[in-house]
C-alpha positions as CSV (number, residue, x, y, z in Angstrom):
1,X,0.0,0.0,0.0
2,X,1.1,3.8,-0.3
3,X,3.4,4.8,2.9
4,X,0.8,7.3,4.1
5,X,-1.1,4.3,4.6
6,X,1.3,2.7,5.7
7,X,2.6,5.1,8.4
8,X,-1.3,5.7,9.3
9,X,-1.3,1.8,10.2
10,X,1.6,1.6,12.3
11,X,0.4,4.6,14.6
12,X,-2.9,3.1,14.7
13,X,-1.5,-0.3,16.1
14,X,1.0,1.8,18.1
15,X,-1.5,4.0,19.8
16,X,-4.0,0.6,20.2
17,X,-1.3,-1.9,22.1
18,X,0.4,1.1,24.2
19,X,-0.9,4.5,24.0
20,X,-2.4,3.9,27.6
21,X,1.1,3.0,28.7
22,X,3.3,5.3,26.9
23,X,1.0,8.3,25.6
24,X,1.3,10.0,22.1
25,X,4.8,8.8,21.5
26,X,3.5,5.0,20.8
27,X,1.8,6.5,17.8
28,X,4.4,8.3,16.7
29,X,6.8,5.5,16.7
30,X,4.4,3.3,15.3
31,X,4.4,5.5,12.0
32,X,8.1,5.6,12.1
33,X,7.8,1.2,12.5
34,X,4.9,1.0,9.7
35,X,7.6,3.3,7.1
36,X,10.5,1.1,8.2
37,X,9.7,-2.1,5.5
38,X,9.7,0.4,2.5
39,X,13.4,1.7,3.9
40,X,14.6,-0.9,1.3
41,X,14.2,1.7,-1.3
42,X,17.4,3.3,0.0
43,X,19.6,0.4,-1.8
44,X,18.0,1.2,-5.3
45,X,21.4,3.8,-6.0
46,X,23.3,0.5,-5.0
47,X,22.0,-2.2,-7.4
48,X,20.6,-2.8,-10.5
49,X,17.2,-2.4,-11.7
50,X,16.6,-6.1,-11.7
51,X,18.6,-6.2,-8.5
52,X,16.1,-3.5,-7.5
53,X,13.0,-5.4,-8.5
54,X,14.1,-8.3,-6.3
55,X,15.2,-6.0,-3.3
56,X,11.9,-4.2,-2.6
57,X,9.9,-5.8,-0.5
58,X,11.9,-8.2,0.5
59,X,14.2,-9.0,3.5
60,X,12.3,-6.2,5.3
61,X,8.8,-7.3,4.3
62,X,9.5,-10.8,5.4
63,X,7.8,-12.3,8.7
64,X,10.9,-13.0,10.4
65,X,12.2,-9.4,9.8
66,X,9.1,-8.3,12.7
67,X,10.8,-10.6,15.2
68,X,14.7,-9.9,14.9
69,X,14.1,-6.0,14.2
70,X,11.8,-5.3,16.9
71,X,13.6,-6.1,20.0
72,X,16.3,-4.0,19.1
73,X,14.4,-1.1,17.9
74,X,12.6,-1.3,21.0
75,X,15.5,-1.3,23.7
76,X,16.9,1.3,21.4
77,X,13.9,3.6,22.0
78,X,13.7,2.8,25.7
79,X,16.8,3.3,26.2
80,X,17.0,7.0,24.3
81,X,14.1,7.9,26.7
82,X,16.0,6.5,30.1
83,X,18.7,9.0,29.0
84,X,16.1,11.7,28.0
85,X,14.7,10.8,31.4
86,X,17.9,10.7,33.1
87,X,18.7,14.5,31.7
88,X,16.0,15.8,32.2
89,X,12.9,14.0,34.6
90,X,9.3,14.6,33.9
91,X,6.6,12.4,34.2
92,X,6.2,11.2,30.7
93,X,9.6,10.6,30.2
94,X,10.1,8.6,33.1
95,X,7.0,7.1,32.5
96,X,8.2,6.0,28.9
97,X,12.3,5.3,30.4
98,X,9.9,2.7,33.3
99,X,11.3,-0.9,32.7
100,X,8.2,-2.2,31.7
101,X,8.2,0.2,29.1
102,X,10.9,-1.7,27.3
103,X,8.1,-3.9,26.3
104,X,5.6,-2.0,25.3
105,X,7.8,0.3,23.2
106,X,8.6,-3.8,21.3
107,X,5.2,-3.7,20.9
108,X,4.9,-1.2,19.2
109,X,7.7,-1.8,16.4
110,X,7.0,-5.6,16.5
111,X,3.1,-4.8,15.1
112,X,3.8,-2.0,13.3
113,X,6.5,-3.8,11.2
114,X,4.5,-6.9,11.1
115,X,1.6,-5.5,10.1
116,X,3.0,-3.6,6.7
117,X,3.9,-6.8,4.7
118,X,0.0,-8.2,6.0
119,X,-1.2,-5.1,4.6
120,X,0.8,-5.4,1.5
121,X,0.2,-8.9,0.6
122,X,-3.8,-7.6,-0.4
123,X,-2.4,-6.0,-3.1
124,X,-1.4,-7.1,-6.7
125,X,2.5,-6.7,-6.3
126,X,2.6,-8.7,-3.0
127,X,5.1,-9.0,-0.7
128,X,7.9,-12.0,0.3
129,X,6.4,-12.7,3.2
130,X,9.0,-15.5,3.9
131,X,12.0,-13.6,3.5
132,X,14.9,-14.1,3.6
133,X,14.4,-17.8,3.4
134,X,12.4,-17.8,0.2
135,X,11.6,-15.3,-2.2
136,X,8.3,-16.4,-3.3
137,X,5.9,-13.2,-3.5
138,X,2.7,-14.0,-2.0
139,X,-0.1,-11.4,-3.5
140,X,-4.2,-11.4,-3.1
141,X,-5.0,-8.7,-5.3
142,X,-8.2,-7.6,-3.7
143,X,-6.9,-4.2,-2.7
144,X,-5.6,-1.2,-4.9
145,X,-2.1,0.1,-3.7
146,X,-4.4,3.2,-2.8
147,X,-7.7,2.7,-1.4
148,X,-9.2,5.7,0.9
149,X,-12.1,3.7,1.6
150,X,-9.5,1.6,4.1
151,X,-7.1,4.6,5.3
152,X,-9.4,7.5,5.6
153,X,-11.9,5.7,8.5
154,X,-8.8,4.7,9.7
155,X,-7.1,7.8,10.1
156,X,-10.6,9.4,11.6
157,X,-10.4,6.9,14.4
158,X,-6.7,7.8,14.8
159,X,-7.2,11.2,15.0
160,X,-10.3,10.7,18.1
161,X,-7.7,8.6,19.6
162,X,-5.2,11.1,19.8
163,X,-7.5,14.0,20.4
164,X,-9.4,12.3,23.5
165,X,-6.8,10.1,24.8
166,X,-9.0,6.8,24.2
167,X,-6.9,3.9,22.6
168,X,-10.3,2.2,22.0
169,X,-10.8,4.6,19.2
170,X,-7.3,3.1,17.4
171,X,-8.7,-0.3,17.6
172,X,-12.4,0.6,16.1
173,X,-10.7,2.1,13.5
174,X,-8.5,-0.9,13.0
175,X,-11.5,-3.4,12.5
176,X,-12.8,-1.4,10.4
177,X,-9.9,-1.4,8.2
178,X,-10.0,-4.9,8.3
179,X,-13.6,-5.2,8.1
180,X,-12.9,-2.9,4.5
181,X,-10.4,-5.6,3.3
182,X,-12.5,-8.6,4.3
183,X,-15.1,-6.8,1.9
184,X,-12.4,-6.3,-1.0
185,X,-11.8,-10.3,-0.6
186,X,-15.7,-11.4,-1.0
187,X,-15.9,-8.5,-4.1
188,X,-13.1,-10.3,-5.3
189,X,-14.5,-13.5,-5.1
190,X,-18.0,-12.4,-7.0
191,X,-16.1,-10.7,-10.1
192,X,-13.8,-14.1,-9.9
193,X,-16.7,-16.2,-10.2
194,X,-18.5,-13.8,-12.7
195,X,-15.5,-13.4,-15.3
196,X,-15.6,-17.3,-15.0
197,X,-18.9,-17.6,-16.1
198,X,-17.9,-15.2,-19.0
199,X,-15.3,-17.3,-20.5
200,X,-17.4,-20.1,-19.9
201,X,-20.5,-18.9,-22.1
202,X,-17.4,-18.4,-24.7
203,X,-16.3,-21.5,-24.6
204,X,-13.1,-20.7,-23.2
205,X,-10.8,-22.7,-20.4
206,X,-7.9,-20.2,-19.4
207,X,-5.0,-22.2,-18.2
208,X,-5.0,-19.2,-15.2
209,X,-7.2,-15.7,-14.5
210,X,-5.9,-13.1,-12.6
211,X,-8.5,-10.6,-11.1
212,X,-7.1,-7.6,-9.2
213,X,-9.1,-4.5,-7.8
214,X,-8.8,-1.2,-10.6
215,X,-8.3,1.6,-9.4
216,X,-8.7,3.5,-5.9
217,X,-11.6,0.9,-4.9
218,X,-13.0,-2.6,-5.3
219,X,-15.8,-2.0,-6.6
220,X,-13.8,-1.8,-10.3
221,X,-12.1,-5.0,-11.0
222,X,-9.5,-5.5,-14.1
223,X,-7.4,-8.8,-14.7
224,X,-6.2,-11.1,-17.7
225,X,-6.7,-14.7,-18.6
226,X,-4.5,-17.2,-20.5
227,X,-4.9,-19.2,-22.6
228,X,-2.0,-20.8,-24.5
229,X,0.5,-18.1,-25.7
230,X,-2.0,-15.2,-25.2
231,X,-3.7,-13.5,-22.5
232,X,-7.2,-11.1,-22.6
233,X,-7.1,-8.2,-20.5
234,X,-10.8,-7.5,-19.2
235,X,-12.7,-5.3,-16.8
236,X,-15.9,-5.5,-14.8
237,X,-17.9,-4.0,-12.0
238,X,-18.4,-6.3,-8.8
239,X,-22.2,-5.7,-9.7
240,X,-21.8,-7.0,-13.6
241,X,-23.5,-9.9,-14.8
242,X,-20.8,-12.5,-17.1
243,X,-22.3,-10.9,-20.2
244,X,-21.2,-7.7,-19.4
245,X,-18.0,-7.9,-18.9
246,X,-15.4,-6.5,-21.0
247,X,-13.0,-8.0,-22.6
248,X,-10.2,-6.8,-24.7
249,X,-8.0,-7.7,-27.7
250,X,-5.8,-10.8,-27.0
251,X,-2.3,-10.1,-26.4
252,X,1.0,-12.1,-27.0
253,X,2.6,-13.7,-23.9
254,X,6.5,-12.9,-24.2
255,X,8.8,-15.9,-23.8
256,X,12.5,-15.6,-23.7
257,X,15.2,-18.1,-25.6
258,X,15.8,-20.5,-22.7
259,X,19.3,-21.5,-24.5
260,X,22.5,-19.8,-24.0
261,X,23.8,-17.7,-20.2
262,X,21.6,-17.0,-17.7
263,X,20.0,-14.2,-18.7
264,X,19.4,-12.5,-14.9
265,X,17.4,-9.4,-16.1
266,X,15.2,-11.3,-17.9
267,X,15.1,-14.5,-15.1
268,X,14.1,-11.6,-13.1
269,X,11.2,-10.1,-15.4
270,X,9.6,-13.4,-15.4
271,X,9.8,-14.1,-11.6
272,X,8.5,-10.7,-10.7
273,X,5.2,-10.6,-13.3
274,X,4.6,-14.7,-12.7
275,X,4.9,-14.9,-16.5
276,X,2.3,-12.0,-17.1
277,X,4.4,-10.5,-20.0
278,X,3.3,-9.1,-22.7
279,X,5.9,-7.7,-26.1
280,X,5.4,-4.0,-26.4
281,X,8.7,-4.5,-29.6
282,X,9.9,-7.2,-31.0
283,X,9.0,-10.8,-31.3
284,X,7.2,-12.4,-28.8
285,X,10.0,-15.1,-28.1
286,X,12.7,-12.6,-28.3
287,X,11.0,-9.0,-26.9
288,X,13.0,-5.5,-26.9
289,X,10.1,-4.3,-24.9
290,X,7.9,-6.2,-22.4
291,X,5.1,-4.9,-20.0
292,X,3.3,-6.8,-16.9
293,X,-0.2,-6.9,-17.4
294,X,-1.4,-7.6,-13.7
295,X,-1.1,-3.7,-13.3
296,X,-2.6,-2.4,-16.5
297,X,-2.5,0.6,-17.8
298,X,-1.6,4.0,-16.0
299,X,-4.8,5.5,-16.8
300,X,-8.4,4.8,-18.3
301,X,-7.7,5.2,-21.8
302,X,-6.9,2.5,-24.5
303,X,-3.4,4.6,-25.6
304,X,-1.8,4.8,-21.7
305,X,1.0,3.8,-21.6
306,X,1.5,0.6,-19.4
307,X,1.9,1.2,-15.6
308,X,5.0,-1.1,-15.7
309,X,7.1,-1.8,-19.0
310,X,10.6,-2.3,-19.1
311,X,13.5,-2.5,-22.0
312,X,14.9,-5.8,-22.6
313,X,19.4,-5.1,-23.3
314,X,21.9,-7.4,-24.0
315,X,19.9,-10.2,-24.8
316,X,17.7,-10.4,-21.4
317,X,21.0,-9.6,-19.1
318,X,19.9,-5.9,-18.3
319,X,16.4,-4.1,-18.0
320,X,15.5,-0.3,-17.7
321,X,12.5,0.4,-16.9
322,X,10.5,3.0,-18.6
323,X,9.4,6.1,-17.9
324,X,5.7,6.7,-16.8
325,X,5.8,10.5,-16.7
326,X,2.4,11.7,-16.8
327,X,0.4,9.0,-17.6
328,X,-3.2,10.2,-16.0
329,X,-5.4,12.9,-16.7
330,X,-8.2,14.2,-15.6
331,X,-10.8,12.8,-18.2
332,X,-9.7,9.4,-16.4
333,X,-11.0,10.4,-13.1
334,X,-14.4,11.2,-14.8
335,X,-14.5,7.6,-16.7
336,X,-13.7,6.3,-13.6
337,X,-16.7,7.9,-11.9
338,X,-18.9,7.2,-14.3
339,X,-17.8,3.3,-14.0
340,X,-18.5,3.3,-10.0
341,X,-21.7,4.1,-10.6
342,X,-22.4,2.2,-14.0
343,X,-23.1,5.2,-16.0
344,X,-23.1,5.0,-20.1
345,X,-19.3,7.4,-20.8
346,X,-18.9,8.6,-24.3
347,X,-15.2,7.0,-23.9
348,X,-13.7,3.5,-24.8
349,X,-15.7,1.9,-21.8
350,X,-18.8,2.7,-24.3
351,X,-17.4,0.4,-27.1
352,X,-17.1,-2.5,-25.7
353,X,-18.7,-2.7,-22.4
354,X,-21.5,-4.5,-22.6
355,X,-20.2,-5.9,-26.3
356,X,-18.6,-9.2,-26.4
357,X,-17.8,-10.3,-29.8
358,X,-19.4,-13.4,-30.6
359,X,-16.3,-15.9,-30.2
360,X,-14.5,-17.6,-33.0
361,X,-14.7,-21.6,-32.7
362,X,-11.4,-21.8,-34.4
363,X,-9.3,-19.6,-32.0
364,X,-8.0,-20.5,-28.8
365,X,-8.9,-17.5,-27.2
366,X,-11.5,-14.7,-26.1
């Protein structure tokens, strides 16, 4: 999720396990604990982009990392405020600097660093949960990387927390964030089950779909299915029936010449997108250019540009990615309204909305 999220989290759970014990300050650490995971962007001058692919959210997004790291951040904090306390004494400080404290002030960095890859894992890019012992990405998808439906009740009940001094307010707010994602999973579920039904009435049987929530809410879903060496990108409301969803031109899956050197930046392509490439140049089984599809496009319209795509050098050994710039604009915010509430827009979504071609019994795909 985005770090304001993030960091809203992490003082959420700080203020809920210990803002009765240590006051304000558990909140405010807890936002520094929820930011720490995404401190692996620091490396990026250090590496390589496919080094950098592999990096982020990794080690510090892995379970383990909540148990060795918050221990020590802990001490480190009660021990800056037994000195504080020491200097200067005051009944919050010593309050904080009390022995006891050491564990609460654990607390608060073991749940706000545990709780960021949780978070993280509902979203399309995932997380390596298991790291540093495996760097399988676990990812559910139900949740955009930006969802204010989940972080602005949240931050409400934050705010009432902080303002009357009732840690009971952090927790509300934190089942209701939950409550929000549990919601995302079930909408996920229905526009699973209808796109299913779609392919079905088409006569299709996708080796794999992939349904992940569009943008800023999950109440817009997107995804692709396979099926053999292409994949169909669609798009449906949670509230669609199977015939109206829409589907999209097939697209090429890009492969990669499996003889020859290991080719890390292109090994790397395929482990990070789960083999959801697509050739933007070149050949499909030798691409200059490829783009993951689970993230779409940048915007609402057919012509934006891909949200990732990356250039493919020295024969899959390097990749650069490629600059979004500004990809949105604000016609897309007003398609995307008009989707939300299943309004006819003049735009694209018009064309082929509620339009499926009728299928062709000699192709192998949508």
């Amino acid at each position: 999720m985005d770090s304001l999220t993030q960091a809203v989290l992490g003082a959420a759970v700080g203020e809920a396990v210990a803002g009765e014990q240590l006051g304000r300050r558990a909140a405010l650490w807890g936002a520094v604990a929820g930011t720490i995971p995404d401190l692996d962007v620091l490396a990026y001058p250090f590496l390589t982009e496919a080094g950098a692919l592999r990096v982020h959210r990794g080690v510090t997004h892995g379970l383990p990392f909540a148990f060795v790291a918050a221990p020590v951040l802990g001490w480190a904090v009660w021990r800056w405020y037994r000195w504080r306390a020491a200097r200067s004494p005051s009944a919050s400080a010593s309050r904080r600097a009390e022995p006891d404290a050491r564990w609460a002030w654990t607390a608060v960095f073991f749940w706000g660093l545990l709780t960021h890859p949780v978070l993280d894992v509902f979203t399309v890019y995932g997380t390596q949960l298991l790291a540093p012992f495996s760097d399988v990405p676990f990812a559910i998808g139900s949740a955009f990387i930006i969802d204010p439906l989940y972080t602005l009740p949240l931050l409400g009940c934050l705010v009432v927390a902080l303002a009357t001094r009732r840690s009971g307010w952090a927790a509300a707010g934190l089942v209701v964030s939950t409550l929000v994602l549990v919601a995302g999973v079930g909408m996920q579920m229905r526009a699973t089950a209808t796109v299913g039904a779609a392919l079905a009435e088409r006569g299709v049987e996708p080796e794999r779909v992939l349904v992940a929530a569009g943008p800023f809410t999950s109440v817009l879903w997107r995804g692709v299915a396979e099926k053999g060496d292409e994949a169909v990108p669609f798009s449906l409301h949670v509230a669609d029936a199977p015939e109206e969803v829409a589907f999209e031109p097939a697209l090429p899956l890009a492969t990669f010449p499996a003889e020859g050197a290991p080719r890390p930046g292109a090994a790397t392509l395929v482990w990070f997108s789960r083999g959801w490439l697509t050739p933007l140049d070149g050949p499909p089984d030798d691409p200059e250019t490829v783009a993951d599809l689970r993230f779409g496009r940048a915007g609402l319209r057919p012509e934006a540009p891909f949200v990732f795509a990356w250039d493919v050098l020295d024969d899959g050994a390097r990749i650069r990615q490629r600059s979004l710039g500004m990809a949105t604009r604000i016609d897309d915010m007003t398609i995307l309204w008009q989707r939300v509430w299943r309004t006819d827009s003049p735009g694209p979504r018009r064309v082929h909305r509620r339009t499926i071609p009728t299928p062709d019994p000699d192709s192998p795909s949508p």
